[in-house]
C-alpha positions, 0 to 999 in steps of 0.5 A: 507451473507445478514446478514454480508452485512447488519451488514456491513452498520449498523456498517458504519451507527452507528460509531462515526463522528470522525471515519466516517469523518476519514475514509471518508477522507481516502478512498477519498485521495487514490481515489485521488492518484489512479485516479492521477496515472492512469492518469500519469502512462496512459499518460507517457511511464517510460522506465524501466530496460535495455530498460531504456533511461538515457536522461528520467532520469539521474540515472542509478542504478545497479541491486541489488541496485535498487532491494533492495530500491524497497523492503524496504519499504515493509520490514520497514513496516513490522518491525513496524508492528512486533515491535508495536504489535497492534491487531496482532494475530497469524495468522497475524504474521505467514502471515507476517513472510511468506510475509517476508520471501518469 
């Protein structure tokens, strides 16, 4: 296991600067949009469902509706990622057929 864990650091230690900078840049933004949205999610109450207050915000929804612009970007995703076929292997299309699907 040290081994994997090593080759790990060798592997982030001997990556091209574009690749390091990039990643680099990554893992800091979505530091930074988790870190905003523990702080928003930590300090404002968003009523939700049928305990909803319509004065927070002033769109009311029905259920199927709502249901279904929640789960779209997981489904939009997931045809992008069927149609483009970047390093997709077998295992990755029968998990996300699952994911699909379930």
């Amino acid at each position: 296991k040290k081994k994997k864990k090593m080759a790990f650091f060798e592997d982030l230690l001997n990556m091209p600067e574009e690749d390091f900078i990039m990643k680099t840049s990554m893992a800091l933004m979505v530091s930074l949009v988790a870190a905003c949205s523990i702080l928003c999610f930590t300090t404002h109450k968003a009523p939700y469902g049928k305990h909803g207050d319509l004065n927070w915000v002033n769109i009311k929804l029905p259920a199927k509706v709502a249901w279904f612009f929640q789960e779209m970007p997981c489904l939009v995703m997931a045809a992008v990622s069927f149609a483009s076929r970047t390093q997709f292997n077998s295992v990755n299309t029968v998990l996300l057929t699952m994911f699909v699907f379930h």
